[in-house]
N, C-alpha and C positions, 0 to 999 in steps of 0.2 A: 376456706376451712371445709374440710370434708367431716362429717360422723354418719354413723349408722344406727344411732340412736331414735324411735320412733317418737320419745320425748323432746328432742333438741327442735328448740322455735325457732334457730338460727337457719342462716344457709347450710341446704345439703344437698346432696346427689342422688338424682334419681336411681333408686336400687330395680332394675329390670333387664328381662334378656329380650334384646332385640336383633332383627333382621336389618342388613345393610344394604344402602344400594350398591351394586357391582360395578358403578359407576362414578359415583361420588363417594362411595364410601361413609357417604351420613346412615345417621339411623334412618328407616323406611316405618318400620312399624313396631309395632311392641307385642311379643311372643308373648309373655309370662311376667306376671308383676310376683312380687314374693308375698306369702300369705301371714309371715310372721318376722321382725326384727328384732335381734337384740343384742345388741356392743356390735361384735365385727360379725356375727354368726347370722346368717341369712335364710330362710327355711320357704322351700319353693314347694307348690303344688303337687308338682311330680313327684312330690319324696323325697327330693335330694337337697343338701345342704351344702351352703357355701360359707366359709370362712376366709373372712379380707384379713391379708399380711400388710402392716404398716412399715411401710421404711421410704427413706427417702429417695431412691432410685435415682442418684445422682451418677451413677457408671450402671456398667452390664453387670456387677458383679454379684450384685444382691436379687438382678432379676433371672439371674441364672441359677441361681439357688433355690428361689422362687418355682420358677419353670421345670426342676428338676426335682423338686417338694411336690409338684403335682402330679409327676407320673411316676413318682414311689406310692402317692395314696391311691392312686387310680388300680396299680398292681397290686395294691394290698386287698383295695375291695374284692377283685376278681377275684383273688384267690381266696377270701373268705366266702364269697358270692357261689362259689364252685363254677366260674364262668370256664367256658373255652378260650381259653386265648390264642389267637393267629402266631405262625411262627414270625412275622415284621413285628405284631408286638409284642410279643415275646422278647425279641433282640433287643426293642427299643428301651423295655422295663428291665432289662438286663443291664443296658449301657448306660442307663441315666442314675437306675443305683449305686452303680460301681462308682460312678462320677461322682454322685452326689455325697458315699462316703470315704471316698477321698479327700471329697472338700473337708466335709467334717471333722478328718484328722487336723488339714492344716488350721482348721480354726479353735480343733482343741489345744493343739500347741501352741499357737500364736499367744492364746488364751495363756497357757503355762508360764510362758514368758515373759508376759505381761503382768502374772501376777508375784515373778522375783524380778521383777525392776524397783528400782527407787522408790516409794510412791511421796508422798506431799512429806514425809514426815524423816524423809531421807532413806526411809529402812523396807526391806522388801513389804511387797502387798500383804501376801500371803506365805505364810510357812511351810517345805514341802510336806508335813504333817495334813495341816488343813485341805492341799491340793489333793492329796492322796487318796482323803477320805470321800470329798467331793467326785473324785475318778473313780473310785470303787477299789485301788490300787494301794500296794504298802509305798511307804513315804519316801523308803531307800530308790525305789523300780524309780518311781517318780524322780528324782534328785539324779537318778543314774543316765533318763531318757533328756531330762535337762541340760547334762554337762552334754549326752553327744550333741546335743543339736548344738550348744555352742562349739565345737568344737569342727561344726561344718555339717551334721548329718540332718539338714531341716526338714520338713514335709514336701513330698513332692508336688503340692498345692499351693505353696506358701507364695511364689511369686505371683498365682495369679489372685490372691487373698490379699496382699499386701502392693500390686501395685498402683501406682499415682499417689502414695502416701509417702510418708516421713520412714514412715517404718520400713519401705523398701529397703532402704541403706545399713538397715541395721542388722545384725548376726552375718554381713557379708564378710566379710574374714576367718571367723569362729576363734574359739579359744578364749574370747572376752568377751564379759558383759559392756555392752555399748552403752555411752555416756548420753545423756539429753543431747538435744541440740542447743548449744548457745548461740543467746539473741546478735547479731549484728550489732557491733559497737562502732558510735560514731569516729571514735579516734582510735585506730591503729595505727601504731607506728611500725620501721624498720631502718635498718641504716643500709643506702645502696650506693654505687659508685656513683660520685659524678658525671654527670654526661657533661657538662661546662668545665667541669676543670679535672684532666683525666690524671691517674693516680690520688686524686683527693677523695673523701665519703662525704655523706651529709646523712641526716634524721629525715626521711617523710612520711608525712602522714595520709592514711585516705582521706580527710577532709582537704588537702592540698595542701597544706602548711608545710615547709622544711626548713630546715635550720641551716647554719652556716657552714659551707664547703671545709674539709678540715684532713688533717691524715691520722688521725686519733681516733680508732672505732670504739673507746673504750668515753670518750669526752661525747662522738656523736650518741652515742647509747644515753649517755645521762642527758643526753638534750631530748632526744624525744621520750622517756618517762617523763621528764618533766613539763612536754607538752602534753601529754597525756591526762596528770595531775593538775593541770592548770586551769580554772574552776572558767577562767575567761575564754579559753582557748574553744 
């Protein structure tokens, strides 16, 4: 368990800036301990402050957003700072903003989308009303940027937002709102030819079950709903 609470009697993590060996890469020694904590906000000597982002950093894609949150604040100081800034970072606060709000879009629409799906109760999350007002946006603009994107025209961030998930697969078509995913059912059936008795069909099932070779696809159909329904099968 990590916190940054100066209160917590539990385990926590040393909060300091330290020098590495160039060789082991361990810590060597300790630059700077922090002169104040409090939640994730860390308040160091030199004046400057540090605030810890929590997420669970299971892919690149949250630490990239991270990584890209930091050299938006770093340009913002400079510029309120009245620094000089070099023209390499100049370029660099250029390129990581731009990037950064791109991402932003695709996760405000993912967002949009997410909140006209289904939710527990069958019926959209959110009203394009309520989206709207939360956007800053009339409710029609909203309901309008909604239908293109089903319709095919999504964020150009959206694939790197959405992959290794469920949701990749989804708005891949356009034009419809996509269905949950249903769970894998032990018994599915279908009626296929016989490989043992050719011109015949039979009923199988993925649990391996099949029913009797037959020329009736209308008799093999009622065989496998009824193994289907079959509480023992």
């Amino acid at each position: 368990m990590t916190t940054y609470s100066p209160h917590y009697t539990g385990t926590q993590w040393k909060i300091a800036q330290v020098e590495l060996n160039p060789e082991t890469w361990a810590p060597a020694k300790t630059v700077m301990e922090p002169r104040e904590l409090a939640g994730p906000t860390v308040f160091w000597p030199d004046g400057t402050t540090s605030y810890v982002l929590h997420f669970r950093g299971q892919s690149a894609t949250s630490w990239t957003v991270a990584n890209e949150t930091g050299t938006a604040l770093r340009a913002l100081e400079a510029l309120r700072g009245g620094e000089e800034i070099t023209p390499a970072a100049l370029k660099g606060y250029l390129c990581n903003v731009r990037r950064l709000e791109t991402r932003m879009t695709a996760l405000k629409e993912e967002l949009l989308l997410f909140a006209r799906e289904p939710g527990p109760n069958g019926r959209a999350r959110l009203p394009f009303r309520d989206i709207g007002e939360e956007l800053g946006q009339h409710h029609s603009t909203v309901a309008e940027r909604h239908q293109r994107i089903l319709d095919g025209d999504t964020a150009q961030w959206r694939g790197w937002l959405t992959q290794y998930t469920e949701r990749a697969a989804m708005y891949s078509n356009g034009g419809e709102l996509p269905r949950p995913p249903e769970p894998r059912r032990e018994h599915e059936t279908g009626v296929y030819d016989s490989q043992e008795e050719p011109g015949k069909v039979r009923a199988r099932c993925r649990c391996g079950w099949s029913g009797p070779a037959g020329t009736n696809t209308v008799t093999a159909s009622r065989q496998a709903l009824a193994h289907e329904d079959d509480p023992n099968a």
